[in-house]
C-alpha positions in Angstrom: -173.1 139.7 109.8 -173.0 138.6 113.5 -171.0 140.7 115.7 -169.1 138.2 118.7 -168.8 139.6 121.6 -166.8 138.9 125.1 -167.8 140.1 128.6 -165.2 141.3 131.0 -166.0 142.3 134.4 -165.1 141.3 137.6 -168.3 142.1 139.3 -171.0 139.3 138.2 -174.0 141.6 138.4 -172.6 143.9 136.1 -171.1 141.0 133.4 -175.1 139.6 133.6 -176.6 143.0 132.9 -174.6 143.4 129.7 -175.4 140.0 128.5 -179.0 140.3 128.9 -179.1 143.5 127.3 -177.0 141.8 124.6 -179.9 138.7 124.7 -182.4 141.2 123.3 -180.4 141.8 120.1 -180.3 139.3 117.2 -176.9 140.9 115.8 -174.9 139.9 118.6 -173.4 136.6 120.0 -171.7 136.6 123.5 -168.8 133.8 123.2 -167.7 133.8 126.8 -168.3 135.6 130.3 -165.1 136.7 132.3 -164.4 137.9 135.4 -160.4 138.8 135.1 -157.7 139.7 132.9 -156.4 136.4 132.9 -159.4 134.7 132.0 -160.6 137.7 129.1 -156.3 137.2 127.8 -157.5 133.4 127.6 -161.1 133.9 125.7 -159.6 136.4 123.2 -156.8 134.6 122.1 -159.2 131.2 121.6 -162.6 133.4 120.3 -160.6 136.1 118.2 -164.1 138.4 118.9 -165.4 141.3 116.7 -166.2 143.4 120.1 -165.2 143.3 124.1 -167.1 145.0 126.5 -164.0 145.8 129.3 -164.2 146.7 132.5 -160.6 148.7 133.9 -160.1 148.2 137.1 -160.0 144.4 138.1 -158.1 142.0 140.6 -154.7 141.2 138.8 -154.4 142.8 135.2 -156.5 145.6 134.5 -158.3 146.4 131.0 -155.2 148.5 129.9 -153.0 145.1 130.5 -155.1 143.1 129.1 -154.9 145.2 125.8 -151.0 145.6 125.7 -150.5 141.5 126.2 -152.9 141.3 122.8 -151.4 140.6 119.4 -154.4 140.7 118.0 -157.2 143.7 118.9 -160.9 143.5 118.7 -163.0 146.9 118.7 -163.2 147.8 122.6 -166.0 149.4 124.7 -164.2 150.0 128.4 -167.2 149.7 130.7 -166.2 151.5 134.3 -167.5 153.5 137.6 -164.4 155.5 137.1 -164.2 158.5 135.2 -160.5 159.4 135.6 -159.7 156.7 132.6 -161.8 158.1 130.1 -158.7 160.1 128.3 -156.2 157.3 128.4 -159.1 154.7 127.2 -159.3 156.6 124.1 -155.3 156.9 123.6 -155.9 153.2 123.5 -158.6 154.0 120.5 -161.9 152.3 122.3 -164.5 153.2 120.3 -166.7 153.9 123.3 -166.0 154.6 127.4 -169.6 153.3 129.4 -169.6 155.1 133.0 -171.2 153.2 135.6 -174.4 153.3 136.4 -175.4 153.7 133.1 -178.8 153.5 131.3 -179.8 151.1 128.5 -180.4 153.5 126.1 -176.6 154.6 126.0 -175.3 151.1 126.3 -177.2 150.6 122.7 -175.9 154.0 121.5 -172.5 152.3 121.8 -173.2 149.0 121.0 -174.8 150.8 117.5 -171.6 152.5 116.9 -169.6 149.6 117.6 -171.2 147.2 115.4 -171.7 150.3 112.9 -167.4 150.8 112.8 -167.5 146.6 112.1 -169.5 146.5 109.2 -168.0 149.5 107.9 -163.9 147.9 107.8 -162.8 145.1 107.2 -162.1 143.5 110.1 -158.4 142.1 109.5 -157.8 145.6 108.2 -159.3 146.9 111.3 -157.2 145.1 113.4 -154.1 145.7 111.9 -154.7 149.5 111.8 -155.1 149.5 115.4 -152.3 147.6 116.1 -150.4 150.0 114.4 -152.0 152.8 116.0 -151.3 151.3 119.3 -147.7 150.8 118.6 -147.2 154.1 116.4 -144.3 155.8 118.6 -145.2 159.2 119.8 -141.9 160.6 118.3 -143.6 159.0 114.7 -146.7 161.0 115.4 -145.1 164.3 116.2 -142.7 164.0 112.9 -146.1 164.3 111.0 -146.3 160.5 109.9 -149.5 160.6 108.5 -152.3 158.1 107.2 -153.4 157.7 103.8 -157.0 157.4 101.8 -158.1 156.0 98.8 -160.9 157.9 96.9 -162.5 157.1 93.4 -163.6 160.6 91.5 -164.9 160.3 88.3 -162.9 156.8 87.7 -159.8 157.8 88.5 -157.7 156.7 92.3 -156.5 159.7 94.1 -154.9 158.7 97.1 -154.9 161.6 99.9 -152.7 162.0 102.8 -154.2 163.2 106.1 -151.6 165.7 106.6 -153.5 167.9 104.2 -156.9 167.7 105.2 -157.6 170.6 107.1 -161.3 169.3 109.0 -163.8 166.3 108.2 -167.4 166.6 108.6 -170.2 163.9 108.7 -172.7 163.9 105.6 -174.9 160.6 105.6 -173.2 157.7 104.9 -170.2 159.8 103.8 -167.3 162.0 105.3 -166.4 165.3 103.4 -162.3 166.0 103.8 -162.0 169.6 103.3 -158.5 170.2 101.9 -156.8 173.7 101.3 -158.8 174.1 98.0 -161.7 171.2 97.4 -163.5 168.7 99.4 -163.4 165.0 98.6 -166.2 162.5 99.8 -165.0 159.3 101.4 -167.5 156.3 103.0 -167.1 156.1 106.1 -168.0 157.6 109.3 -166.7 160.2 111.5 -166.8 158.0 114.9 -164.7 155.1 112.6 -162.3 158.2 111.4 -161.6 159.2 114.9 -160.8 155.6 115.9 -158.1 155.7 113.1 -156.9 159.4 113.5 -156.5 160.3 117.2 -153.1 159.2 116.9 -152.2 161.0 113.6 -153.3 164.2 115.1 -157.1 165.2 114.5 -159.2 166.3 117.3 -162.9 165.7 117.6 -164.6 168.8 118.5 -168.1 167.8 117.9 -170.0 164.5 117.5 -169.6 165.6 113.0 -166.5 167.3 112.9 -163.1 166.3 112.9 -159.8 168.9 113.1 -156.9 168.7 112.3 -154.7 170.1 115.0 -151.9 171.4 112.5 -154.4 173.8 110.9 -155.7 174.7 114.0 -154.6 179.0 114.2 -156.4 180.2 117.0 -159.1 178.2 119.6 -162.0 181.0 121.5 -163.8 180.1 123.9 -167.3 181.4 124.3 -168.2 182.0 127.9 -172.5 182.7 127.0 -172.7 179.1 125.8 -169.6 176.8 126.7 -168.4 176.3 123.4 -165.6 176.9 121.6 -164.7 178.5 117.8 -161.8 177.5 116.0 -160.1 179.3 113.6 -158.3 177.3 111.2 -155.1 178.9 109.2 -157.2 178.6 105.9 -159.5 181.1 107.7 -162.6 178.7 108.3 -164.4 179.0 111.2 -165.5 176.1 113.0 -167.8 175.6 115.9 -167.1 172.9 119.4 -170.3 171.1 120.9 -170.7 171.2 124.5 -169.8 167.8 124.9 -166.3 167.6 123.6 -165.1 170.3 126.4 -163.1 168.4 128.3 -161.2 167.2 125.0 -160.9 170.6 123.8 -159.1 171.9 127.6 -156.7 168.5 127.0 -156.0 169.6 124.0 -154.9 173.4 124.8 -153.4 172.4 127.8 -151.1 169.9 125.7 -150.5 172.8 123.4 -149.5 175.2 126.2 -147.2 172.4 127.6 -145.3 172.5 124.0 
């Protein structure tokens, strides 16, 4: 499978680095080059592309325009110089946020995920979760609204809600949903589970873990390392990575703001 891809930038050195770097790999197809919103609103609608690498702040609509005028959403990679979008870029479910400059080797980090969260879904089904995610109302979310799985164990169909998985965690191809009393394998990953979940409630704490924030009892924070331990209400324990801190003070400041 080819992944199709559209360029948006409005600085022309920066749209010609990611297609070059793009060139190199046989599993992409860049379908068109743009240097506005009006122009990436025009090549979406005609090219209906798997992936668009988006830049945020341009002349006229901005990336986050561009994405509310779409009736139909591709996976997104927002590709900036400005850190201060980073949070609202991922209430808008991109699967990755590039800060400018950045070096090859973590443009194909997210390009890998990217194409990864692709092959995994269905792409129609893709789309039409994230519309709904986009267009879930906040009120829905905080009612508990939740999302629902389909797993096969030993030929039966159990279908499991999210509102009672308590954490996920990465295991190969797989993600393990620990619920009050077992754990279920599903296929997927956890970076594609995050894209579908931010919006019914689960945190990413570290780059395998996923928590659900109603289970969440009690979050520490450990000054000798810079990570934090949460203590769910079924008593695990689980530990934060470094590089989710600024995610985990969002979250607690939300919570305080309750």
């Amino acid at each position: 499978m080819r992944v199709s891809c559209i360029v948006v930038d409005d600085e022309p050195l920066a749209r010609q680095r990611i297609e070059r770097l793009l060139g190199h790999i046989e599993l992409t197809t860049v379908l068109a080059s743009c240097a506005n919103g009006k122009e990436a609103l025009a090549a979406i609608d005609k090219y209906q592309p798997d992936l668009v690498f988006l830049d945020i702040q341009m002349p006229g609509l901005n990336g986050f325009d561009v994405l509310d005028r779409l009736t139909s959403l591709p996976a997104i990679i927002f590709v900036t110089a400005f850190d201060q979008y980073a949070i609202k870029a991922f209430e808008y479910h991109a699967i990755d946020y590039l800060l400018k400059p950045y070096k090859d080797e973590r443009f194909l980090e997210a390009l890998s995920n990217a194409v990864r969260q692709i092959q995994l879904h269905n792409l129609d089904s893709l789309q039409n979760k994230l519309i709904q995610l986009r267009d879930t109302p906040k009120e829905a979310v905080e009612e508990g609204l939740p999302q629902y799985f389909e797993i096969k164990e030993q030929g039966r169909n159990i279908t499991l809600s999210s509102n009672n998985i308590y954490w996920m965690s990465a295991a190969g191809n797989y993600v393990e949903f620990h619920m009050q009393d077992k754990v279920y394998l599903y296929r997927s990953s956890i970076s594609a589970l995050e894209y579908e979940l931010q919006a019914f409630g689960f945190l990413r704490i570290h780059r395998s873990i996923l928590v659900n924030k109603r289970y969440i009892d009690k979050v520490n924070y450990l000054h000798s390392n810079n990570q934090y331990t949460f203590l769910l209400k079924n008593e695990e324990t689980l530990l934060s990575a470094r590089s989710y801190k600024e995610r985990i003070i969002q979250f607690m400041d939300e919570e305080k703001d309750k």
